[in-house]
C-alpha positions as CSV (number, residue, x, y, z in Angstrom):
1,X,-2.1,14.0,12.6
2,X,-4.8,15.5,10.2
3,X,-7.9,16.1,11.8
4,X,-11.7,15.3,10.7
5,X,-14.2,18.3,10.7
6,X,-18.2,17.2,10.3
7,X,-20.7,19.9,10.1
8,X,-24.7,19.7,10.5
9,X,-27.1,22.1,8.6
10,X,-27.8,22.8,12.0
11,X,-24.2,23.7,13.2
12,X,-23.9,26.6,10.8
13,X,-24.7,29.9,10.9
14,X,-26.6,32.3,8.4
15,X,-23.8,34.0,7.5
16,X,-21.5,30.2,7.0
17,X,-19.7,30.5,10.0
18,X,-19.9,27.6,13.0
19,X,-21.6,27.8,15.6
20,X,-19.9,25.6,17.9
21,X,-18.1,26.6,20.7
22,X,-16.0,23.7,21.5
23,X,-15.1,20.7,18.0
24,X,-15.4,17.3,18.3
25,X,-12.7,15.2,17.5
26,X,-12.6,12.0,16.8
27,X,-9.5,10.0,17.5
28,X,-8.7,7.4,14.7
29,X,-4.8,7.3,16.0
30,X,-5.3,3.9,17.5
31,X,-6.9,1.8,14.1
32,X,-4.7,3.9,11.3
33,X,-1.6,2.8,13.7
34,X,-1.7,-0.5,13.5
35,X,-3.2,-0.9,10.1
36,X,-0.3,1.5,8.3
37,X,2.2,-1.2,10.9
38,X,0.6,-4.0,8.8
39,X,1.3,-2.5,5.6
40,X,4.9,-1.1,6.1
41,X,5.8,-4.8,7.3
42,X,4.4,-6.2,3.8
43,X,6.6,-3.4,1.9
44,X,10.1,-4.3,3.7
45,X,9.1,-8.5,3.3
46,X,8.4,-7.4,-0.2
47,X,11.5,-5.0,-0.5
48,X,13.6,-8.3,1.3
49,X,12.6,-10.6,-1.2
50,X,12.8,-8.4,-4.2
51,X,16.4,-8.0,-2.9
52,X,16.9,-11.3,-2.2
53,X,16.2,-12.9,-5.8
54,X,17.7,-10.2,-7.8
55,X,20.4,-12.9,-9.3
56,X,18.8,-16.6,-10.7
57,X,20.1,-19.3,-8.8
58,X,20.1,-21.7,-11.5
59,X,22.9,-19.1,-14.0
60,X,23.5,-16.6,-11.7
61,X,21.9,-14.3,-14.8
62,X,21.5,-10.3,-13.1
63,X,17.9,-9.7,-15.1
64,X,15.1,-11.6,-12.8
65,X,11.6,-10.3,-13.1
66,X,9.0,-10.9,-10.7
67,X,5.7,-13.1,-11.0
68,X,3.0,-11.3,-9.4
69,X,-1.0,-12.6,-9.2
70,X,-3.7,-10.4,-10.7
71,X,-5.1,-9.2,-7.1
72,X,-3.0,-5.5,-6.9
73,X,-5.1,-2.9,-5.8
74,X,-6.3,-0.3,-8.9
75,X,-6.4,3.7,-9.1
76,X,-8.9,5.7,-10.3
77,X,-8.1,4.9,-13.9
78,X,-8.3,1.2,-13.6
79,X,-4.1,0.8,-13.2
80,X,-2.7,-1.7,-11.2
81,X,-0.8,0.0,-8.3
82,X,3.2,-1.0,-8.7
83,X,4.0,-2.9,-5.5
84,X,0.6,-4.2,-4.5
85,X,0.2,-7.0,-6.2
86,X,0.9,-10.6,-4.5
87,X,4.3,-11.5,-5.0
88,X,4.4,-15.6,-5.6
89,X,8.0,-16.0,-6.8
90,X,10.6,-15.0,-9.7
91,X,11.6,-15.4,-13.4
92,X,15.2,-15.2,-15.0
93,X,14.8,-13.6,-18.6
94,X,18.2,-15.8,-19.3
95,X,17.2,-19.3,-19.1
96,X,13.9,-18.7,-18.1
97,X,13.9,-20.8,-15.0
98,X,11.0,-20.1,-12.3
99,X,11.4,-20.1,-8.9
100,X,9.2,-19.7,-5.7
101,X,9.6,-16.7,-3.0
């Protein structure tokens, strides 16, 4: 686990070096735990139902893309992050049937 370091103007020394004796730590085990829980249980439902609706039901065609909503988180150019957007069901690029997840 990566610890947090804050310093104070008044915590340093002249010559850049701190001047405490003892760190404070702050403990953010307990929140990142169960948020990073949260998210690994989205990416294996997503992974499972990716997986799941690889072939199209209706002509069993192998080529199925998925149909995502516009809400995927962005980087710091503006891209849309592969994976984060919702996933609300599937498209065969055969017969171009739609289907629900």
């Amino acid at each position: 686990m990566s610890r947090l370091r804050v310093l104070w103007p008044e915590e340093v020394d002249a010559a850049g070096g701190v001047a405490l004796e003892e760190p404070a730590v702050i403990p953010f085990g307990d929140n990142l735990e169960a948020s990073s829980r949260g998210q690994v249980f989205n990416v294996i439902e997503r992974a499972r139902a990716l997986y799941d609706n690889r072939c199209c039901p209706s002509c069993s065609y192998p080529v199925v893309e998925p149909i995502e909503l516009a809400d995927g988180f962005r980087n710091r150019k503006g891209q849309v992050i592969p994976g984060t957007a919702t996933l609300v069901g599937f498209r065969c690029r055969g017969c171009r049937s739609e289907w629900a997840t």
